[in-house]
C-alpha positions in Angstrom: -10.8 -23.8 1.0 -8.2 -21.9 -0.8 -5.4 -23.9 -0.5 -3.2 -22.3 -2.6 -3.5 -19.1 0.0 -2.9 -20.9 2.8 0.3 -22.9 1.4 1.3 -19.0 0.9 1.0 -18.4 4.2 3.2 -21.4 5.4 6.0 -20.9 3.3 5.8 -17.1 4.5 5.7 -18.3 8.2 8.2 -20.9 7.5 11.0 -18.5 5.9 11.1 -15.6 8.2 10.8 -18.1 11.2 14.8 -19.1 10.2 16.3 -16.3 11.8 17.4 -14.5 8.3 17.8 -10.6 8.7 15.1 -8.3 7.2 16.3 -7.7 3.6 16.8 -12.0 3.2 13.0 -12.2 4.6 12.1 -10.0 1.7 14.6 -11.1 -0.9 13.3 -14.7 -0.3 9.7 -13.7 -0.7 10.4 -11.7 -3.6 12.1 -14.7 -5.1 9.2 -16.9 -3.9 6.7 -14.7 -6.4 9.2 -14.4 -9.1 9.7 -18.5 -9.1 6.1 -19.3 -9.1 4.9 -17.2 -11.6 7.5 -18.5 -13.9 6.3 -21.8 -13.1 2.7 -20.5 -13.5 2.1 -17.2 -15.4 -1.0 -15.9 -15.9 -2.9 -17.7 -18.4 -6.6 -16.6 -18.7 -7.2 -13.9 -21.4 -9.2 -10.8 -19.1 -5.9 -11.2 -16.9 -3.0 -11.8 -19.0 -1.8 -8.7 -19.5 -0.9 -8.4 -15.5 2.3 -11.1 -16.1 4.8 -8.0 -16.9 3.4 -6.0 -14.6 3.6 -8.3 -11.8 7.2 -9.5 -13.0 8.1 -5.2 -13.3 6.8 -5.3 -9.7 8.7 -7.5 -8.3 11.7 -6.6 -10.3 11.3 -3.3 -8.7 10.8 -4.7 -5.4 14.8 -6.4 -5.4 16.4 -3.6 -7.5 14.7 -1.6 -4.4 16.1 -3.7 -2.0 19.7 -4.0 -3.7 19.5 -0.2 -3.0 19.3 -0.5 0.6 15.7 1.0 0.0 13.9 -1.7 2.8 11.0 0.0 3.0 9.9 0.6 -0.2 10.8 -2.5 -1.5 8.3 -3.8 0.7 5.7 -1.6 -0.2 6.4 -2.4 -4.0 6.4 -6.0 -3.3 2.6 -5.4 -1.4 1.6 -3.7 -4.6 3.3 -6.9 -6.7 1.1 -9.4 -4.0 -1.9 -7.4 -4.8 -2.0 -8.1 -8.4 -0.7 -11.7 -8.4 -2.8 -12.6 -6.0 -6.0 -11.3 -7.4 -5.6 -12.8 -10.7 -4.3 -16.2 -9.8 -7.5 -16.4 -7.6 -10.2 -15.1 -10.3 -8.2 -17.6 -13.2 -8.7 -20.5 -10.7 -12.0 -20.2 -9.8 -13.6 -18.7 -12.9 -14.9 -21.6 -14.3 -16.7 -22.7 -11.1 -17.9 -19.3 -10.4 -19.3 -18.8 -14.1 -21.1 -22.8 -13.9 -22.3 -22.4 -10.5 -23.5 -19.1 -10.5 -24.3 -16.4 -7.2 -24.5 -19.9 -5.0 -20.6 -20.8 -6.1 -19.2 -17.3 -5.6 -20.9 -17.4 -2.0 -19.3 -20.2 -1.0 -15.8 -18.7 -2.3 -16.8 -15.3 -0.2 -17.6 -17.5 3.0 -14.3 -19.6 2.6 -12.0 -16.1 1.7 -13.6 -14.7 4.8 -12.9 -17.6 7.0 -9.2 -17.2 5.2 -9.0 -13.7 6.3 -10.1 -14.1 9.8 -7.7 -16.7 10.5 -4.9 -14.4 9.2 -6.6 -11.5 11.2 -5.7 -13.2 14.3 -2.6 -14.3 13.6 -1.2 -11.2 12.9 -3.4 -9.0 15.7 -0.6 -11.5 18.3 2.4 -9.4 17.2 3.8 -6.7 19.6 4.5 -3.7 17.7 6.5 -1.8 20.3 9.8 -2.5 18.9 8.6 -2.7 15.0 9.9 0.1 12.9 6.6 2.2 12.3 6.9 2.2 8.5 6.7 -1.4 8.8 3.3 -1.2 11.0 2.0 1.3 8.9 2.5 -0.9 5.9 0.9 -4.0 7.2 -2.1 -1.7 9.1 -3.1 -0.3 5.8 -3.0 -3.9 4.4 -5.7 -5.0 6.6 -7.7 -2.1 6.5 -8.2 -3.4 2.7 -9.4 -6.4 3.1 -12.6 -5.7 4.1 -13.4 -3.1 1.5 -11.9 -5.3 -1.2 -14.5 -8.5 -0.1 -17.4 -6.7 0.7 -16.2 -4.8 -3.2 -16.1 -8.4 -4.9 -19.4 -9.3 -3.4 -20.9 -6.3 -4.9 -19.5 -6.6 -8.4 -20.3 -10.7 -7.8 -23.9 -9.5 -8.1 -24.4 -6.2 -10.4 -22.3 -7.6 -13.5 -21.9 -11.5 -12.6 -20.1 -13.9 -10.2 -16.7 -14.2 -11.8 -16.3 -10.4 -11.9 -15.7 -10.5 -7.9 -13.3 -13.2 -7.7 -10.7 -10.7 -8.6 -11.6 -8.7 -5.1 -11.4 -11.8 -3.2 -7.8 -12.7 -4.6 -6.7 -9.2 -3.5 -8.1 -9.5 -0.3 -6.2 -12.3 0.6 -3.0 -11.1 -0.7 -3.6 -7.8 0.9 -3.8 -9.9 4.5 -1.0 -12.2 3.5 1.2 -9.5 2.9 -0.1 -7.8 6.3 1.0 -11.3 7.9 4.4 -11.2 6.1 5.2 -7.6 7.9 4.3 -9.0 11.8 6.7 -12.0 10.7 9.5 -9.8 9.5 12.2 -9.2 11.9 13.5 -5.9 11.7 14.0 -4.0 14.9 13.2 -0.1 15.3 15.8 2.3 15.9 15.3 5.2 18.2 12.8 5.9 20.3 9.4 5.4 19.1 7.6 8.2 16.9 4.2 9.9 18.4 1.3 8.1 17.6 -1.7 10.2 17.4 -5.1 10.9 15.8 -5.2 12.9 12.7 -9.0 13.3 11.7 -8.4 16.9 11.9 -5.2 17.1 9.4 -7.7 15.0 7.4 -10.6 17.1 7.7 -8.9 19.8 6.7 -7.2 18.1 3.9 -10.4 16.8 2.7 -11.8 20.6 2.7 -8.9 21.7 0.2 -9.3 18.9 -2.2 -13.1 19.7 -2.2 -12.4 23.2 -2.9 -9.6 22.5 -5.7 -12.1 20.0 -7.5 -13.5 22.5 -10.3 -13.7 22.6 -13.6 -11.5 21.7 -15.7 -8.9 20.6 -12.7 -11.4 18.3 -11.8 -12.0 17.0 -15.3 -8.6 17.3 -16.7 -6.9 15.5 -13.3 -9.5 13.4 -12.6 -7.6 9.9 -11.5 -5.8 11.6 -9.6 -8.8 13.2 -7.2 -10.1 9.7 -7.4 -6.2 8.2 -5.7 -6.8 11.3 -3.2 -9.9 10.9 -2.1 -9.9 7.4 -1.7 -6.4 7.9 0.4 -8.0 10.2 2.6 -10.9 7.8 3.1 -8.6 5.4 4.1 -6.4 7.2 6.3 -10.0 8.2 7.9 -10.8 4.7 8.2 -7.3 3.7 9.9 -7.6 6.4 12.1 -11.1 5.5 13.4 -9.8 2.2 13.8 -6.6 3.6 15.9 -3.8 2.3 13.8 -2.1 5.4 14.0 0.7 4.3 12.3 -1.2 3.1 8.8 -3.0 6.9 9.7 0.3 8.8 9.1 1.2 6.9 6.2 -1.7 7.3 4.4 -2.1 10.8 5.6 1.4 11.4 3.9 0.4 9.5 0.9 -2.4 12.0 0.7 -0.8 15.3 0.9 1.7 14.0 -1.9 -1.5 13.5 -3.9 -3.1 17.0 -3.2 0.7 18.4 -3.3 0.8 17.0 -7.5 -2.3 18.5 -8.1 -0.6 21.8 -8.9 3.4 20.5 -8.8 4.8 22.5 -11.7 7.8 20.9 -13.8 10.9 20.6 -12.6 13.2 21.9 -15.0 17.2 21.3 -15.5 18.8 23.7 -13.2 16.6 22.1 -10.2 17.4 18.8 -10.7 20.4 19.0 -9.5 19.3 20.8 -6.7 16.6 18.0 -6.0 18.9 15.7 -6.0 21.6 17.3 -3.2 18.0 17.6 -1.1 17.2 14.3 -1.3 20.5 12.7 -0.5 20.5 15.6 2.7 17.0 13.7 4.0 17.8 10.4 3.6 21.5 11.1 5.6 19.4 13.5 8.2 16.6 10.2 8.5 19.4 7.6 9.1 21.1 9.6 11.6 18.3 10.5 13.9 17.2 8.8 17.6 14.3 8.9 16.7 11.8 6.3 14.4 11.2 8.3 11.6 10.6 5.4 9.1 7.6 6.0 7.8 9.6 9.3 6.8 12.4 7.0 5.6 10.0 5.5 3.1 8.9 8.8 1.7 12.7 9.7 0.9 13.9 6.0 -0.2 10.3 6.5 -2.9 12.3 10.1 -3.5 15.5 8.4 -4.0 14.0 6.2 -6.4 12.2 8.8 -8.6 15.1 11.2 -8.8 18.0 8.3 -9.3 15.7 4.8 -11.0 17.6 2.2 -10.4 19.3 0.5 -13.5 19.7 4.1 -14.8 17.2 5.4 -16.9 15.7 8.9 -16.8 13.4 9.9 -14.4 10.2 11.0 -16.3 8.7 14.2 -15.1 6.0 13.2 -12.9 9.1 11.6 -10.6 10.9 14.8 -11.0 7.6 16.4 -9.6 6.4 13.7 -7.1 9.9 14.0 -5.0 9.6 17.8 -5.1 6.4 17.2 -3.5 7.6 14.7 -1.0 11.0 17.3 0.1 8.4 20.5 0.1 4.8 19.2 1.2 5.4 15.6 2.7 8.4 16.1 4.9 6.4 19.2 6.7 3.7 17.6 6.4 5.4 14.5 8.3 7.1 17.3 11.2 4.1 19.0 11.9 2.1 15.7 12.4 4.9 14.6 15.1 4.9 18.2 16.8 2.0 18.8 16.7 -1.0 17.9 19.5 -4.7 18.8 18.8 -7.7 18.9 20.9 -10.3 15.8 19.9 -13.3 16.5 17.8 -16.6 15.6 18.3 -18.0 13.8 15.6 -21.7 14.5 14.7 -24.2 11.6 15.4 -25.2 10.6 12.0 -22.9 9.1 9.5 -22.6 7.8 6.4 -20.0 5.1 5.7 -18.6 4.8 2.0 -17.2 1.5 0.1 -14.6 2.7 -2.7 -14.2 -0.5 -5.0 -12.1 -0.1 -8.3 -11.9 -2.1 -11.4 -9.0 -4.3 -11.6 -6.8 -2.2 -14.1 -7.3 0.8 -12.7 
């Protein structure tokens, strides 16, 4: 019953239970994925492609790190996990799925489901109090996709054929393992904890602009990138409803950088600079304050990243615009969510609950 996952999960447990400091917990996971996939790339011909793209993950995950960027290294090393996982799982069990039909992928959804809840558990024992929130809000938004993704392979299992859901299933599992790796890591918060709050009405309203915004030809001519903000705002929705306030704010964040790029125009030469000076000023203002404001922290150290790539090649202009964004929309965004308070909504009695699924390269 996976065995391969569960091996993962040992070696997880088993490093960050030696007493290392957060950046060696994720250095020697990072190094974990980098060593097994160069003892095992991807091999099978509908998933090959995703070797460089897992290695530039992971790459991007340490030269993160090196940059004392914590936080979004791990969130680059989830997105790393995600891939890997899923294709390692669909090449291993492709040739049982496509010989044994809807029966064989049934059995691999029963045994990726008893996978999951196991690692549901184990992680639903960790005390969050004194967990940086970034970190909380990372691996809350990891389990919130577990079940979309296996109830998503199950579906694609049986409207194009079995071995087109084992993909699903391997993300699902990576998605909980990485969700496992956060409650193991170590690294305590600093300052006093952030509000934790509902925000289905920030979201409400934010779903009311993006409906408005989506005509022609915006809605054509940027349509990926409604798609990423409307499925991050039915996320955010779905964490909130679930109370993880913390996977709430950071997908509610994530959203209003995606509405916020809808219209972001170019930033051009002489603001650069300017951008620049700004985002150094956060990330100085973030470190020095008693409060947590890591999922904030994140936000900036992605900013950083995009204005300043590490290894020194040119930002291209979507980074230019997507840490504008984040100084302008996101950081506001982020103070009015902590300030503010808002009186609960009553939800009408009938609703309709949507499954987003995606192909895997997209």
């Amino acid at each position: 019953m996976f065995p391969n996952a569960l091996v993962v999960v040992f070696c997880i447990t088993f490093a960050l239970s030696a007493g290392q400091d957060t950046a060696s917990q994720i250095q020697t996971e990072i190094q974990r994925l980098q060593q097994s996939l160069r003892d095992k790339p991807i091999s099978d011909a509908d998933f090959r492609g995703l070797n460089s793209m897992v290695e530039g993950g992971l790459k991007s995950a340490a030269d993160a790190l090196s940059a004392g960027w914590v936080y979004l290294s791990l969130e680059r090393l989830n997105q790393a996990m995600d891939l890997l996982e899923g294709a390692r799982l669909a090449e291993e069990k492709k040739a049982s799925a496509v010989k044994g039909g809807l029966a064989a992928y049934e059995s691999e959804w029963s045994a990726a489901s008893l996978s999951l809840g196991a690692i549901h558990q184990e992680t639903g024992k960790r005390n969050w109090n004194d967990a940086p929130a970034a970190i909380r809000a990372l691996a809350e938004t990891a389990e919130a996709r577990t079940v979309p993704l296996l109830d998503g392979g199950r579906g694609f299992a049986m409207a194009t054929g079995p071995k087109d859901g084992l993909f699903y299933l391997g993300e699902a599992l990576g998605q909980a393992e990485f969700a496992k790796l956060c409650s193991a890591v170590s690294s305590p918060r600093n300052g006093s904890p952030a509000l934790r709050r509902s925000l289905l009405r920030e979201l409400q309203d934010l779903q009311a602009k993006t409906n408005a915004a989506f005509v022609p030809p915006r809605s054509i001519d940027l349509h990926p990138r409604f798609i990423a903000l409307n499925s991050t705002i039915n996320l955010a929705r779905e964490l909130d409803a679930a109370r993880s306030y913390s996977g709430t704010l950071y997908q509610y964040l994530e959203a209003v950088r995606h509405y916020g790029m809808l219209d972001a125009p170019l930033v051009d030469a002489a603001r650069q600079a300017v951008l620049k000076t700004s985002v150094d000023a956060l990330l100085k203002k973030l470190s020095g304050s008693e409060r947590d404001d890591s999922i904030a922290r994140l936000f900036a150290e992605r900013a950083a990243s995009q204005v300043s790539p590490p290894g020194g090649s040119a930002p291209t202009a979507d980074e230019w615009r997507s840490a504008q964004v984040i100084i302008d929309q996101v950081m506001p965004a982020y103070d009015a969510a902590l300030r503010k308070t808002v009186p609960s909504i009553r939800l009408a009695s009938k609703t309709v609950d949507l499954t987003l699924v995606r192909w895997p390269y997209t």
